[in-house]
N, C-alpha and C positions, 0 to 999 in steps of 0.2 A: 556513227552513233545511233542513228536514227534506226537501223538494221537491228544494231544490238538491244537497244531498249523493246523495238517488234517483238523479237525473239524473248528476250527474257519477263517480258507480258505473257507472252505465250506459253511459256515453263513456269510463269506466276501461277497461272491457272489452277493447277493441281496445289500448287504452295499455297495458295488463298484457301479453297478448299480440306487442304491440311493444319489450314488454321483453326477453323471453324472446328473441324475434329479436333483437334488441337483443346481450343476452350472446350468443346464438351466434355471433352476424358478429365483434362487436369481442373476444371473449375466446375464441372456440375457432379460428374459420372463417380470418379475416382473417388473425391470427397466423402462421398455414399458410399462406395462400392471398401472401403478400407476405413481400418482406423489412423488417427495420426501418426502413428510410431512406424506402422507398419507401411502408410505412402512414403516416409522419411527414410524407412529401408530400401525401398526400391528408386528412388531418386537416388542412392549412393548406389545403390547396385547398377544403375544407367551410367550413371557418373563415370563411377569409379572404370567401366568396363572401355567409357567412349577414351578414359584419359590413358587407358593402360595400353590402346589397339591404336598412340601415337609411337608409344614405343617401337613395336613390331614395326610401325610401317617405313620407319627407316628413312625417311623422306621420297618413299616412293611415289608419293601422289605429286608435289612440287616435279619430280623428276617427268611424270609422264607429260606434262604441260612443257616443260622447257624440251625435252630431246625427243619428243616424238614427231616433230616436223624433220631433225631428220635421218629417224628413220623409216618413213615415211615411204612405201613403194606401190604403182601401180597394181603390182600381183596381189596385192594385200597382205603379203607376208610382211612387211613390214621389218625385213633381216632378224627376223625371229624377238620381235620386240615385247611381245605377251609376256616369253620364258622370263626374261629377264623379269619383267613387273610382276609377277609371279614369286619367282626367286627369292628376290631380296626380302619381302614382306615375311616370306614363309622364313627364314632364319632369324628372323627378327622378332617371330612368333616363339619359337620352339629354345629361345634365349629367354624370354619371356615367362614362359612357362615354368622353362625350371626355376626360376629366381621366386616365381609366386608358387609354387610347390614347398620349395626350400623358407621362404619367410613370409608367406601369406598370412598367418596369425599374427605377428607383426605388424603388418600394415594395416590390417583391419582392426587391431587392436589400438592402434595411432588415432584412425578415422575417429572412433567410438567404442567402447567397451561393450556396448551393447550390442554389436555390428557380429561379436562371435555367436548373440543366437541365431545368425541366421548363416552359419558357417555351411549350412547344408546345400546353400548356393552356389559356393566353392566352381564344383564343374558346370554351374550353366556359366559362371562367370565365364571360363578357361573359351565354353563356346560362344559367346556372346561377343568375348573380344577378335576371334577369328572370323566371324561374322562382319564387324562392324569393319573391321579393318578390308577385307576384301569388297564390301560395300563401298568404300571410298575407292579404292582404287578404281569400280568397273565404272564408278560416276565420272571418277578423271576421264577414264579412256573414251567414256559413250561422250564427255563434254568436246575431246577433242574431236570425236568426228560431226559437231554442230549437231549435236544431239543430247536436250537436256529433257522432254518434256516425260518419256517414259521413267529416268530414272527418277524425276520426282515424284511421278503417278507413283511408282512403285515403296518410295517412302514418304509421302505423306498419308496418300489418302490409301492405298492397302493396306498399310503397315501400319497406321494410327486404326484402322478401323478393325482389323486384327487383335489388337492390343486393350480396345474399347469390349471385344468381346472375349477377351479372357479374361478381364476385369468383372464382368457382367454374369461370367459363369463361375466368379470365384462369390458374387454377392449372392446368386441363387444358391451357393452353396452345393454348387456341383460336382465342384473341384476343391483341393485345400490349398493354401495359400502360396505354396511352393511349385503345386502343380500349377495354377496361375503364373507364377513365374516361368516359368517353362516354356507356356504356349505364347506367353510375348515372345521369348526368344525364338522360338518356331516362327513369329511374325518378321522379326527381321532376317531369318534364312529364306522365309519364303519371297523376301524383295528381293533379297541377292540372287536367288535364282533368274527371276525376273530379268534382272539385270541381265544375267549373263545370256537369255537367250536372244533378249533383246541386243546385245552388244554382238553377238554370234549373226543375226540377220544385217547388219551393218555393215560386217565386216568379216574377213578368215581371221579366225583365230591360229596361228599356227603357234605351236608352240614349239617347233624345230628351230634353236639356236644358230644363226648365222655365224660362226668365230670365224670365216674369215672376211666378213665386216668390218669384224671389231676390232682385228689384225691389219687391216687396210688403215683403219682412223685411230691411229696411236693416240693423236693430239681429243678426238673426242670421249677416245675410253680412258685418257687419265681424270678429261673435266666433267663426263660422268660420276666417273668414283669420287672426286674432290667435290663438286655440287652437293651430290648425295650425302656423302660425309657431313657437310657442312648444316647441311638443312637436315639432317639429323636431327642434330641435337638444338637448332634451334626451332625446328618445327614443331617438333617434342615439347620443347618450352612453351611455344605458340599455344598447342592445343592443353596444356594443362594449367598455365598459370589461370586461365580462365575461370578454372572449376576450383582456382585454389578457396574462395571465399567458402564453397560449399563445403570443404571438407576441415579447414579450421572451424566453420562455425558451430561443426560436427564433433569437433574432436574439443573445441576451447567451453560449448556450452554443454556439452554431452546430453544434449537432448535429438532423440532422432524427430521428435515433432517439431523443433526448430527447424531444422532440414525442411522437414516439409513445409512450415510456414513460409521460409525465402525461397523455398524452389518454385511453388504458385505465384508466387509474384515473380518473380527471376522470369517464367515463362510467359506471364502476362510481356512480360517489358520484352521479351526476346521476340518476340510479334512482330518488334518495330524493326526485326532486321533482315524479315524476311527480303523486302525488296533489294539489299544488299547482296543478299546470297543468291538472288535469281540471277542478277544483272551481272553478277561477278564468274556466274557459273560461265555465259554465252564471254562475258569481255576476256580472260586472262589468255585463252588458247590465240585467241584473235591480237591480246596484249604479246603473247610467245612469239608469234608468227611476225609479227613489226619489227619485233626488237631483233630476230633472226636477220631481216629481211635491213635493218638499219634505217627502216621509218619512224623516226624518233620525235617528229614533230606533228605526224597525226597519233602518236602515242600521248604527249602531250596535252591535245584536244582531247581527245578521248578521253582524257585523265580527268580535265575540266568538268566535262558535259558528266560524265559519269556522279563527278562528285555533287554537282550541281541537282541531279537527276533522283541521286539515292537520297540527298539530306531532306529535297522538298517531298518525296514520298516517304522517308520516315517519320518525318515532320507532321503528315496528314495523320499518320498511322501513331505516332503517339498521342495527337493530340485528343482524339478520338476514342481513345482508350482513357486518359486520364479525364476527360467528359464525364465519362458513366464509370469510372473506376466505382465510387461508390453503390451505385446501381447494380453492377456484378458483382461485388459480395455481399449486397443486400438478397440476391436473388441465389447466391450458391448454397449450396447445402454447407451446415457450419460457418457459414458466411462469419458470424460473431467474432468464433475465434482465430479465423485465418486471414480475417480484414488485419491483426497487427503487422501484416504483412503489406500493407495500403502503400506507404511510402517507400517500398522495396522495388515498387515498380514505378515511381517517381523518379527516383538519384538512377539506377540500371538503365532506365529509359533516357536519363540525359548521357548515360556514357556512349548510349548507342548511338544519337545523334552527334554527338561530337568524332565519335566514327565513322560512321556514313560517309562526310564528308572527303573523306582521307584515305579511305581503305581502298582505293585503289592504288594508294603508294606501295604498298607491301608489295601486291604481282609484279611493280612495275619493277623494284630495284630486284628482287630471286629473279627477274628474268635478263636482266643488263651484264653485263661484265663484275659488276660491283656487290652481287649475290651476297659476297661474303663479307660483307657489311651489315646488314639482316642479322647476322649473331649477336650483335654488339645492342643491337633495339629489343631482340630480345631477352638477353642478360637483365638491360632496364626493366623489361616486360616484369620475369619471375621476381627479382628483385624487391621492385615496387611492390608487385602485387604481395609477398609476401610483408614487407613489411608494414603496410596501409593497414593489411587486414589483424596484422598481431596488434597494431597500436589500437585500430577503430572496434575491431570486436569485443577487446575485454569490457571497453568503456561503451559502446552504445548496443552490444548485442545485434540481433541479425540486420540493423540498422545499419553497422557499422562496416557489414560486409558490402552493402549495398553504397553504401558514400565510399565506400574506398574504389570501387570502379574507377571515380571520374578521375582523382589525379591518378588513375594508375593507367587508364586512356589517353590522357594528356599527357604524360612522358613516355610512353612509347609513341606514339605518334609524333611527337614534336622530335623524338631519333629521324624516324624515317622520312620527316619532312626535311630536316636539315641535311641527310644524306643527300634526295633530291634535289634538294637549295645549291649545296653547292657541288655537287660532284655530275649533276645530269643539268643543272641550270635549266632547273621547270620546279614550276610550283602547282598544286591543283586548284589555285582558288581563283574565282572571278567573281566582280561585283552583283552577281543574280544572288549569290549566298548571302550576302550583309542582307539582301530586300528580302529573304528568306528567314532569315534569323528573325528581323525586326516583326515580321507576320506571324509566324510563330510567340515570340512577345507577348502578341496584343490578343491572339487567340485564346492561348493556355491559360491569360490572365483573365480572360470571361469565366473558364472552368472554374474558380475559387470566388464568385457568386452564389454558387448554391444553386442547388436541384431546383426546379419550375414546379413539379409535380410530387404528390407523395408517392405514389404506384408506380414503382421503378424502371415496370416492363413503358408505361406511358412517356414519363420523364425520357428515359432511354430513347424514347424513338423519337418523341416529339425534337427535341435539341439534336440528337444527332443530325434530321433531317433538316433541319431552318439553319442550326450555325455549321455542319456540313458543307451546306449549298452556296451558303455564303460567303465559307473558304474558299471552296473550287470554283467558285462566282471572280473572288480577288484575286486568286492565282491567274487566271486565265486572264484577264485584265491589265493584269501588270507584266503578265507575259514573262514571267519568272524563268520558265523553259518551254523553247520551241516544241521538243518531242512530248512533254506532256502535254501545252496546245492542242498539238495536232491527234494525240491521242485522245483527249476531251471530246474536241471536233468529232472525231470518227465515232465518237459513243454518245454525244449528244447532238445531234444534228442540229438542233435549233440554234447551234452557236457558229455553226460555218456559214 
């Protein structure tokens, strides 16, 4: 664990940094740089583009974590294992295409009615989701060869800061609003490039198919195709019930400035998850590699420390935002009218920490025998999430997309905890997480106090730094996790 946590600090690096861009573009820059309606298009137009390039990918990103150990060879060809992850995505794209050629006014018209004046985006969509989709896949592959820190340089901080300067030459009014669209899209081609050269110096890329391989391992090329299959479609569910709040709340209030109000808070509170997706990037391949190998009881541990690991760093990391929550939209452009979005990033932020905890049940069960179990958590997934959000949106508005998070976290997760429970008999919880919770508690409820200071930039700093210090003061004291200890230690010396 201690490995994993090093490493995924280390790929933090660039994600922290991607944050920081992050808050600039969506809460100071963007705000400025567009009008509401028009950041509320292009938050569907992300959206819509990330939720569409689950389809295409067929479950090939699950697939390359589970079967790439083994195909897996010294010469680096790897029995021709690229062709394949290649393959599958690209018919899953070109399936894809014709269905959104054939009833794309449809679905845009479901989104929002307003969503066809911007019908002119059509084919940056078509390339935006070929983009994102082989972005994922070259992250899978660079993660399996213990290598994450490039592919995040490459999408946070180039690709945020790309994206901050077509925004910036659509405000000088250098470019028109479409052409700004554009040059984002340019910004995630040019990470994917990134990727691949970087994935190219790691390793051969061959893309000569092995078939008699795959004719050698009958028994692995039918549980190939049947994994794949299966994590299909419920990957597919995976990656889109997520976004479903955003696009009923698009389609039930029909306003695209709503969009935009819950998407700035949606991504204030997605903040808290980056330390999940760093620690999860280095853990699942290492999770793959166990569960091939039938280490089931340092999977286990791992599972613990992991969850212990991600809640008391999301935990820092919301509390800290709902601190100055008022302070940052006191200080954003428009701050007035985009603050009705304040407690959007309150309830999202409690669903992330109720995740953190857990979310390394998901890798653990797509990688055991019992894969296909995982459909059934996510059925609850889409399910839930649609139904929370028809009952919560008509009556509380973007409010209501943001409370329906949490029982829609809590019933999928409580699927894959009880699959764990009783089919692998492990659960991820130890007593660090209740002294966790109860600290978190006592913290969050200082924030609902009130600001110290009127000058926000002052207030901001002052509290963050006193009750800050005096988090990571208790933390380290009550010794809640050894690896974050040890990691305190090593950045503050006066505590070894």
């Amino acid at each position: 664990m201690g490995i994993i946590i090093r490493q995924g600090f280390k790929a933090a690096l660039s994600n922290y940094i991607g944050m920081g861009l992050g808050f600039l573009s969506f809460f100071i820059l963007f705000p400025m740089f567009y009008e509401p309606n028009e950041l509320g298009a292009i938050r569907i137009f992300i959206e819509l583009s990330t939720v569409l390039s689950a389809f295409a990918l067929m479950g090939t990103h699950y697939s390359v974590n589970r079967f790439f150990p083994y195909f897996r060879t010294q010469d680096q060809k790897h029995h021709g294992f690229f062709f394949w992850v290649l393959l599958f995505p690209l018919f899953g794209y070109i399936l894809l295409a014709v269905i959104l050629t054939l009833a794309g006014n449809t679905i845009f018209t479901f989104i929002n009615p307003d969503a066809l004046d911007y019908r002119e985006l059509f084919p940056m969509l078509l390339l935006l989701i070929f983009i994102i989709l082989y972005q994922i896949v070259s992250e899978a592959t660079c993660a399996n060869h213990g290598r994450t820190a490039v592919p995040n340089f490459m999408r946070e901080i180039l690709m945020r800061t790309l994206i901050i300067f077509a925004g910036l030459l659509y405000y000088l009014k250098m470019v028109s609003f479409n052409m700004s669209i554009w040059l984002m899209v340019s910004a995630y081609l040019i990470a994917l490039i990134g990727n691949i050269l970087f994935l190219s110096r790691l390793t051969k890329i061959s893309l000569k198919p092995d078939f008699s391989f795959i004719r050698k391992n009958k028994d692995l090329r039918i549980e190939v195709f049947r994994f794949t299959l299966i994590l299909f479609f419920s990957g597919t569910v995976a990656l889109v019930a997520p976004k479903i709040d955003f696009f009923l709340i698009s389609h039930i209030r029909k306003l695209l400035s709503d969009v935009a109000i819950y998407s700035i808070g949606f991504a204030l509170a997605t903040f808290i998850d980056i330390p999940k997706r760093t620690i999860l990037q280095v853990a699942v391949p290492i999770i793959s590699n166990h569960m091939k190998n039938g280490n089931f009881r340092e999977v286990e541990l791992l599972n613990k420390k992991n969850g212990t690991n991600q809640f008391l760093i999301s935990g820092i990391l919301f509390f800290l935002i709902w601190l100055n929550i008022d302070n940052l939209y006191e200080i954003m452009p428009r701050g007035d009218y985009y603050s009705q979005g304040k407690w959007v990033v309150f309830f999202i932020g409690i669903s992330k920490l109720i995740d953190a905890i857990v979310c390394g049940n998901g890798p653990i069960i797509i990688n055991s025998k019992f894969y296909y179990l995982s459909f059934f958590s996510i059925i609850v997934f889409a399910l839930s999430a649609v139904g929370f959000n028809l009952y919560l949106i008509p009556k509380y508005g973007i409010l209501g997309g943001a409370l329906s998070t949490i029982p829609v976290m809590i019933c999928v997760n409580l699927c894959n905890l009880l699959v764990l429970q009783f089919k692998m008999k492990t659960n991820p919880f130890e007593i660090a997480q209740l002294k966790i919770f109860a600290l978190l508690i006592v913290f969050v409820s200082i924030t609902f106090l009130g600001n110290w200071f009127s000058n926000p930039y002052i207030d901001g700093f002052v509290r963050t730094t006193i009750l800050g210090f005096i988090m990571l003061f208790s933390i380290y004291k009550l010794k809640l996790s050894e690896d974050f200890n040890q990691l305190l230690k090593s950045k503050l010396p006066f505590l070894a």
